[in-house]
N, C-alpha and C positions, 0 to 999 in steps of 0.2 A: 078824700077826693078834691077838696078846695085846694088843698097844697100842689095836687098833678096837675089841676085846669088853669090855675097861677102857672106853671109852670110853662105850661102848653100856650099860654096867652104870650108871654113873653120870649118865645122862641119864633110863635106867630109873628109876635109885633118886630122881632129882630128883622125876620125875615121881610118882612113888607117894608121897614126902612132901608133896608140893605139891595134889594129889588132895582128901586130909580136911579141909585147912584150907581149897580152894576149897568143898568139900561146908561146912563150919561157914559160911561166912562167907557163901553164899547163904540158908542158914538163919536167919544172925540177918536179913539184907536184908529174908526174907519174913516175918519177926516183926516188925520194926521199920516195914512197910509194913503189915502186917495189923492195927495196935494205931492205926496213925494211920487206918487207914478205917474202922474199928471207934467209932473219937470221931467222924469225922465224922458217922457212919450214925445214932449216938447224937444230935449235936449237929439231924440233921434229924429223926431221932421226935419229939425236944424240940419242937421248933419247929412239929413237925405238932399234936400233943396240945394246945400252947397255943390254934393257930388252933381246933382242932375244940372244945376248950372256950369259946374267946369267941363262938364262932358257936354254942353252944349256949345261953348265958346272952344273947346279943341273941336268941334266940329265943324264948325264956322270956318275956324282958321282953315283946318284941313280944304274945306271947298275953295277957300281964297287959295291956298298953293296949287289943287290941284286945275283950278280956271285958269291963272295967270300961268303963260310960255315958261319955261326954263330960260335965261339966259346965262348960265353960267356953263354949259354944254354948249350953248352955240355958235356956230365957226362964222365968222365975220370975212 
């Protein structure tokens, strides 16, 4: 019986060392995965704010052309 509960201690004890460093190592996993969709999510705001700005400035433009007369249609 002494030789199965030795036994049983040091599968134990395997298992309670091996525990924190599994708990560390899913932690850095979910840092190292949270920091790259955090760029991505970033890299698409980016790319939203440009489009919503260039569709603001063709907008712009558009009411400048269509305020201002034609003068290239009109007869003198």
């Amino acid at each position: 019986m002494s030789q199965t509960s030795s036994k049983k201690f040091y599968i134990f004890a395997t298992l309670a060392l091996l525990f924190p460093v599994f708990l560390v190592g899913m932690a850095f996993l979910a840092a190292k995965s949270d920091a790259e969709t955090k760029r991505e999510y970033d890299q698409i705001r980016q790319e939203h704010a440009e489009k919503i700005e260039l569709q603001k400035q063709q907008q712009k433009l558009e009411q400048r052309n269509l305020s201002q007369p034609e003068t290239k249609n009109a007869v003198s």
